[in-house]
C-alpha positions as a printed Julia matrix, in Angstrom:
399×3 Matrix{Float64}:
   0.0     0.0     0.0
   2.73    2.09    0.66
   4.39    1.1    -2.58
   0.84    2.37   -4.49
   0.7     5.9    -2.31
   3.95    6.79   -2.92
   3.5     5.79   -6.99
   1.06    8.4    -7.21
   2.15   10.95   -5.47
   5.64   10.48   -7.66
   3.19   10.54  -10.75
   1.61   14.1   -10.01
   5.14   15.34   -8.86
   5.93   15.09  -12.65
   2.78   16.03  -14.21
   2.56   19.25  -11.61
   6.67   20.07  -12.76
   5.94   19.24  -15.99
   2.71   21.98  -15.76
   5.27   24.43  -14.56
   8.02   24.38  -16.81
   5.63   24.54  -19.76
   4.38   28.23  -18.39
   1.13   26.84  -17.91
  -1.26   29.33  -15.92
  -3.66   28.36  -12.88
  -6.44   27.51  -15.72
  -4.75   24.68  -17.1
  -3.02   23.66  -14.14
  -6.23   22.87  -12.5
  -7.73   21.42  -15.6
  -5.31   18.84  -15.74
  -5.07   18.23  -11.66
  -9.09   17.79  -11.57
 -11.13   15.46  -12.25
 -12.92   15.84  -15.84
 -16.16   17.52  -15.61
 -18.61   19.0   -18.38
 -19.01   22.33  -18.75
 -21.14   24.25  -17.18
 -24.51   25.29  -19.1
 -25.72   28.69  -19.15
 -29.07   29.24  -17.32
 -31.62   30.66  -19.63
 -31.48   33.93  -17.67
 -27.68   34.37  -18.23
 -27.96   33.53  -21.82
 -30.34   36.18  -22.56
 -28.46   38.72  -20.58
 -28.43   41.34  -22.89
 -31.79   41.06  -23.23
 -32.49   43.31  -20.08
 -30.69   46.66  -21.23
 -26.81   47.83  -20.71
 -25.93   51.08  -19.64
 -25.76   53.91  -22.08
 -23.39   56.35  -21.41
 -24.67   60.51  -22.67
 -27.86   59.14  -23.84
 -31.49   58.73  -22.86
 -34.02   55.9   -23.3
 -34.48   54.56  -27.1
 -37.93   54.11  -28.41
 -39.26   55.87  -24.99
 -39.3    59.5   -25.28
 -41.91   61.72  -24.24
 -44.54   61.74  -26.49
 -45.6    64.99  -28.92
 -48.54   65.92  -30.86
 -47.67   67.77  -33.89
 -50.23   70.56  -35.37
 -49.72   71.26  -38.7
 -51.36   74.42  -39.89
 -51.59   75.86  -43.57
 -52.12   79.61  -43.85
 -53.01   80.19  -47.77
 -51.6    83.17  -48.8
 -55.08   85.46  -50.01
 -53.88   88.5   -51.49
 -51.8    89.45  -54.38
 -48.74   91.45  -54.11
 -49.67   94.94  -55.26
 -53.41   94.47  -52.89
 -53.32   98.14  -51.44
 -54.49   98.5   -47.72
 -57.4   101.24  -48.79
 -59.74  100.76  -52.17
 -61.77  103.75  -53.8
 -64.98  102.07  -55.32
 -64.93  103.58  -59.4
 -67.59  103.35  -61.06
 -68.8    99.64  -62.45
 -67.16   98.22  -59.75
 -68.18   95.17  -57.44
 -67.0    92.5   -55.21
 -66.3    90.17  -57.41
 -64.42   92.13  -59.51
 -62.18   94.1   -56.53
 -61.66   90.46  -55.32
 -60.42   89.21  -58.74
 -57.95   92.08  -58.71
 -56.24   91.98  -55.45
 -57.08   88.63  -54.01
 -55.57   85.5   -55.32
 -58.99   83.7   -55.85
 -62.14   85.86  -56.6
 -64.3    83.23  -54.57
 -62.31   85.38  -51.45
 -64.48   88.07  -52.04
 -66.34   87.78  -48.56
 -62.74   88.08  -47.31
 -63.46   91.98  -48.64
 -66.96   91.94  -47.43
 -66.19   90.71  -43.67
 -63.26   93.85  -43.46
 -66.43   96.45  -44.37
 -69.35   96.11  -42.08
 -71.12   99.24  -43.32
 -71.97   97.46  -46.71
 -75.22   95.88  -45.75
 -75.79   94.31  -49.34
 -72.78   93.0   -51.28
 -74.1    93.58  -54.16
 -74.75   97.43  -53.65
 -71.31   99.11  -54.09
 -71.08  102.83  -55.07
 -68.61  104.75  -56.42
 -66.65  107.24  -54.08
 -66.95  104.24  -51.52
 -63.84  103.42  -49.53
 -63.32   99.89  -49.21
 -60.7    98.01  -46.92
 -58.9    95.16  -48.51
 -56.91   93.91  -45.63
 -56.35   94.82  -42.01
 -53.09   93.89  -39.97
 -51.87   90.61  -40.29
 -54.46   88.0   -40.4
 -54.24   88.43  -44.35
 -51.47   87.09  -45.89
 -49.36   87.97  -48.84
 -47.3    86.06  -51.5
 -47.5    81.7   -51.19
 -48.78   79.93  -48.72
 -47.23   79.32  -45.37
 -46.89   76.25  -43.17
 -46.77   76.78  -39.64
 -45.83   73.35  -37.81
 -45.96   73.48  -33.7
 -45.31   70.83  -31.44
 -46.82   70.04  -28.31
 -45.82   67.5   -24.96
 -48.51   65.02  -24.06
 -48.79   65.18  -20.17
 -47.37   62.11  -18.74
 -46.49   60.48  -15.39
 -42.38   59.93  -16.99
 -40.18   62.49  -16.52
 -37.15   61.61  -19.2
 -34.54   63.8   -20.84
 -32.26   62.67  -23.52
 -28.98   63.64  -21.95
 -29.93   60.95  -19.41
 -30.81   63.54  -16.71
 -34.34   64.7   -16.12
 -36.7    66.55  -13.59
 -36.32   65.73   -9.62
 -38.55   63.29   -8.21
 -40.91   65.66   -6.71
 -42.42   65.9   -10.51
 -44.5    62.54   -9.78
 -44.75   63.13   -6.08
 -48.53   63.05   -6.32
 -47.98   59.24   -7.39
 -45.86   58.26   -4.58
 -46.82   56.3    -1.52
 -44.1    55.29    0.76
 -44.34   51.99    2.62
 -41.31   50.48    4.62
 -39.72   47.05    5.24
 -39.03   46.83    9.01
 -37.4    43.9    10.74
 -39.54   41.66   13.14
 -37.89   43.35   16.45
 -38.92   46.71   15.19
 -42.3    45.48   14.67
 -42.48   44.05   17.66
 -41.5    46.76   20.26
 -43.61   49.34   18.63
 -46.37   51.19   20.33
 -50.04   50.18   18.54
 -53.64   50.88   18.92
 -55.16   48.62   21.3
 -58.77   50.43   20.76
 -60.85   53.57   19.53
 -62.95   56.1    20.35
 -66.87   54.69   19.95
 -65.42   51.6    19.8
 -65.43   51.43   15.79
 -63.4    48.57   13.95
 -62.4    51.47   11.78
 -60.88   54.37   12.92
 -61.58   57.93   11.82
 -60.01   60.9    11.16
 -60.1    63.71   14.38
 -61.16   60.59   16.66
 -59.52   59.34   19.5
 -57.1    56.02   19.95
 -55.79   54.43   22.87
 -52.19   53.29   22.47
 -50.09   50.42   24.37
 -46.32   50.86   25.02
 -45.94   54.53   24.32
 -42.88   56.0    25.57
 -42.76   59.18   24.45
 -43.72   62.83   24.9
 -47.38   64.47   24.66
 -47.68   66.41   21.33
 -45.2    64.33   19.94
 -46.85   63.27   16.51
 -46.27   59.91   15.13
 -46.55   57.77   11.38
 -49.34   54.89   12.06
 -48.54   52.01    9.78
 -50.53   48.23    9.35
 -47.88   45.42    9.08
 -47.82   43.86    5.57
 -46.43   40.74    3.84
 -43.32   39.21    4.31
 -40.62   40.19    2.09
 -38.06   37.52    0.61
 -35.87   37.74   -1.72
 -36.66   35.77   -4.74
 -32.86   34.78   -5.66
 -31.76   33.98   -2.54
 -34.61   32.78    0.15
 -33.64   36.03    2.51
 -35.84   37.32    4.67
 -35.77   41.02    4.63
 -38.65   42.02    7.15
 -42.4    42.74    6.74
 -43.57   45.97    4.56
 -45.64   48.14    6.52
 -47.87   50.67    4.92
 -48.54   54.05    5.81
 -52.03   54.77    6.98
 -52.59   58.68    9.21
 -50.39   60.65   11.41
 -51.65   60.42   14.86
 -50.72   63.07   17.71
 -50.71   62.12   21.15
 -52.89   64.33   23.55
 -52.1    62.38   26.7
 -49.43   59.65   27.9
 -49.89   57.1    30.24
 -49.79   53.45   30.69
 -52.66   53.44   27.69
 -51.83   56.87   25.75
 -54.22   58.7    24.05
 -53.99   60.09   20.56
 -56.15   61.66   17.57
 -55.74   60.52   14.44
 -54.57   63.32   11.55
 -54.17   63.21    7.87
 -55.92   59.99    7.36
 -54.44   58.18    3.84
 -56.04   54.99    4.2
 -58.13   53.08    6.93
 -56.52   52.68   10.16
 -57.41   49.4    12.71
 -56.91   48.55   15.95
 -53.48   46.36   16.02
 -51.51   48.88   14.09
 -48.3    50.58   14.87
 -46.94   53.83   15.41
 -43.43   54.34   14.14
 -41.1    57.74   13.54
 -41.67   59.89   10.68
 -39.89   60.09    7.99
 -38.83   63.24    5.91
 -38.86   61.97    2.08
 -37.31   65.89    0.91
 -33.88   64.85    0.31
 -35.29   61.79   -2.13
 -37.9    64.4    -3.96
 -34.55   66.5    -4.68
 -32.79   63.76   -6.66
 -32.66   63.78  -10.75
 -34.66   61.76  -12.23
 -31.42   60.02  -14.63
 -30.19   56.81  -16.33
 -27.61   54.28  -14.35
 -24.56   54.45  -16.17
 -23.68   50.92  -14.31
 -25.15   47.48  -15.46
 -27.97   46.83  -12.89
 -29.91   43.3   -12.75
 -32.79   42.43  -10.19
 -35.81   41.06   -9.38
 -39.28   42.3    -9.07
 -40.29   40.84   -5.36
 -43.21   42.23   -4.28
 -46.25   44.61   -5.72
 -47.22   47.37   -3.31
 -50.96   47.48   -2.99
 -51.71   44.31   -5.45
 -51.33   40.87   -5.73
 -51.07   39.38   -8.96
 -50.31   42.2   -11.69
 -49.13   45.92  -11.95
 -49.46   48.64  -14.36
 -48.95   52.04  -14.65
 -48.88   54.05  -11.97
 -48.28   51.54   -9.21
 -45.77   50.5    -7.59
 -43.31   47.64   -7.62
 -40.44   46.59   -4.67
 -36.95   45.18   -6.6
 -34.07   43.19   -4.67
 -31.57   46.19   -5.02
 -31.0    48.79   -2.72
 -27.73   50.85   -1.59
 -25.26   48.07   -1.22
 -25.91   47.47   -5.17
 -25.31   50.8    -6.18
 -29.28   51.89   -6.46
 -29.82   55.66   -6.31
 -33.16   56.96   -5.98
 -34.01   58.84   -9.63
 -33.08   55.95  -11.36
 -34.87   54.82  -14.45
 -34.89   51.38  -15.01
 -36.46   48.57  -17.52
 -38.78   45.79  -16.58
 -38.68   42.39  -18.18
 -40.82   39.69  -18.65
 -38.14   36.29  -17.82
 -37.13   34.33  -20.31
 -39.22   31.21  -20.43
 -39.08   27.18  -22.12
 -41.72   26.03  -24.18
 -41.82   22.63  -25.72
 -40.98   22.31  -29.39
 -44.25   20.93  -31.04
 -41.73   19.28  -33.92
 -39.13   17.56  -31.39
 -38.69   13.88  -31.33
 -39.17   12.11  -28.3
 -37.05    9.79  -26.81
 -38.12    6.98  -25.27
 -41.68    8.61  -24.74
 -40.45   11.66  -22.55
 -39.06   15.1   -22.47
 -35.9    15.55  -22.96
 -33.58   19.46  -22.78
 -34.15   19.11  -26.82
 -37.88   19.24  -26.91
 -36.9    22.45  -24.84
 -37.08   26.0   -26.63
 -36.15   28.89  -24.81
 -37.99   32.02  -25.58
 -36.0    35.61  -25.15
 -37.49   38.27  -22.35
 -39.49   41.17  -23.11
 -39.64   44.19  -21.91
 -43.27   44.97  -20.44
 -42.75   48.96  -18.51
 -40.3    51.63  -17.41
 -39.75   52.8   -13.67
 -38.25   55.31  -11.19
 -36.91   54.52   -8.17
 -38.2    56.92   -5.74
 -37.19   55.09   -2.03
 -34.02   53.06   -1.54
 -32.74   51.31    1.18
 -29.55   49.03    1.99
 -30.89   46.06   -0.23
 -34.3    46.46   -1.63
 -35.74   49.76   -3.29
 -39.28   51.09   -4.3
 -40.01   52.0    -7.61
 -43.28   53.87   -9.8
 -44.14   52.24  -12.94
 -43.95   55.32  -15.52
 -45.25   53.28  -18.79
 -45.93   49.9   -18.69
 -46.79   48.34  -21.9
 -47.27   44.72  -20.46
 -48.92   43.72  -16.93
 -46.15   43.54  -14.56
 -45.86   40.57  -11.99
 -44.03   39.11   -9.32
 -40.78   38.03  -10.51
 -39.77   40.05  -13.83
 -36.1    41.17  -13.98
 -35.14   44.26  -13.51
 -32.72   45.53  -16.0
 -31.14   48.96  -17.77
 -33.79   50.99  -20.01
């Protein structure tokens, strides 16, 4: 046995110094020392990477600019070059004729009319009258003129073509602003045990009762109902529970039970939910809305106030935040996965499925969004345009 250990270890000895006096690198060095193995193959996600945008450096979104209606107006050009400003009516004169002579079409000759109220019959013209032909500049002279304007359609997507926009605050009125707090947080923060006339629902200017309060009276407070789990779709993390933001609520008196009123109601409020800090969202309505210049890739992990498709307007939590270089301003594509389907014209082999029936069908790209909220490893974002229903699990990807 000895004999055998010591053969082998003598026989990579040489195949190791052979390795390094041939200037092999690490690569082959291991390729030879390991075991053979097959190559890895690509998932279909990392296949169709480009598929789901790359950064583009000094220049805006492709396909998605703000949209513009375009009025095209003709102004015909009515009278003829040598049309004086007065006329004096001669004798054998009318309308028709005046019209013929300094207009470009004699059927203008209400054109002549309209400019002289005082003639009451257009066919009564006497000599010695004094006629206008034009006044100012609503009649033209010489060839017709085209006059093309353009106009923005309002929209909820900011976007400029230098890759900068408008801050955020330009689709503030779209923005809610839930949080992801762990279970701790949760946990040791004050909530309603009951309400004023006892209602399930609480109203606005009505009184609650709060448990473990431990602040000051006046104070004012964010109430918030705790929300879904959040997980990670890549990984299986837990990253807390959302809560979601429902009235302000100002205490009036503290105690072992404090009492509060309930102000600037956004949604219904119950007995169970918490009161947590406020938070001041200014410094995130400041930021440009702008195009990463980085590669970014995510995942679409949860839809804020929905649970099986988004759309415009709405908003959608991706498995990004800070520590993956997520700013808030940030305009970013939405993608439909890359899926298999079976090929209807692949053989079978020995009566099942097999990776060559498989067919793998690229991603598409289904809306646009901003990132409004970030944190350290998940970030809130509006849908700006979606052209497909969004869902739980789409990639996130450059514009």
């Amino acid at each position: 046995m000895s004999f055998t250990i010591s053969r082998q270890i003598f026989t990579s000895v040489i195949v190791f110094s052979s390795i390094l006096l041939g200037g092999c690198d690490k690569d082959t060095i291991k390729k030879n020392l390991s075991s053979p193995t097959s190559p890895a193959v690509k998932s279909s996600h990392a296949r169709f990477d480009s598929y789901y945008g790359m950064p583009q450096r000094g220049s805006g979104l492709q396909g998605n600019r703000p949209k513009i209606k375009r009025t095209i107006t003709r102004t015909k050009g009515v009278l003829k070059g040598e049309a004086p400003l007065r006329y004096k009516v001669k004798k054998g004169d009318t309308l028709w004729g005046i019209a013929n002579k300094f207009l470009k079409d004699p059927w203008f000759w209400p054109e002549v009319w309209d400019k002289n109220q005082k003639i009451t019959n257009p066919h009564l013209i006497f000599p010695g009258d004094v006629l206008y032909i034009y006044r100012g500049k609503k009649q033209t002279r010489g060839p017709d003129k085209v006059t093309v304007s353009d106009r923005l359609i309002p929209q909820i997507r900011v976007e400029r073509t230098d890759g900068t926009g408008d801050p955020i605050s330009t689709i503030a009125p779209f923005l809610s602003w839930p949080r992801v707090l762990d279970d701790a947080t949760i946990k040791y923060a004050p909530y309603i045990v009951d309400g004023q006339d006892f209602n399930l629902l609480l109203e606005p200017g009505r009184n609650i009762y709060v448990k473990n309060f431990r602040g000051q009276k006046l104070e004012r407070y964010a109430v918030f109902s705790v929300g879904k789990e959040m997980v990670d779709p890549e990984n299986g993390q837990v990253l807390g529970h959302e809560v979601s933001y429902g009235s302000q609520a100002q205490i009036e008196r503290t105690g072992p039970v404090a009492t509060a009123k309930l102000l600037n109601m956004k949604r219904e409020v119950r007995v169970g939910d918490r009161l947590l800090n406020i938070e001041s969202h200014e410094h995130n309505l400041k930021a440009p809305i702008q195009i990463p210049q980085q590669k970014i890739r995510g995942t679409v992990m949860a839809l804020y106030d929905a649970s099986l498709i988004s759309g415009t307007g709405m908003i959608i939590t991706i498995n990004r935040g800070k520590r993956h270089g997520i700013k808030p301003g940030y305009v970013l594509g939405v993608y439909s996965p890359s899926r298999e389907v079976l090929d209807p014209y692949a053989p079978k082999e020995k009566g099942y499925v097999t990776d060559k029936d498989k067919v793998f069908i690229p991603p598409e790209r289904a809306a646009s969004a901003v990132v409004y909220s970030v944190s350290d490893r998940f970030s809130y974002a509006l849908i700006t345009k979606a052209d497909h229903a969004v869902r739980n699990g789409y990639k996130i990807g450059n514009p």
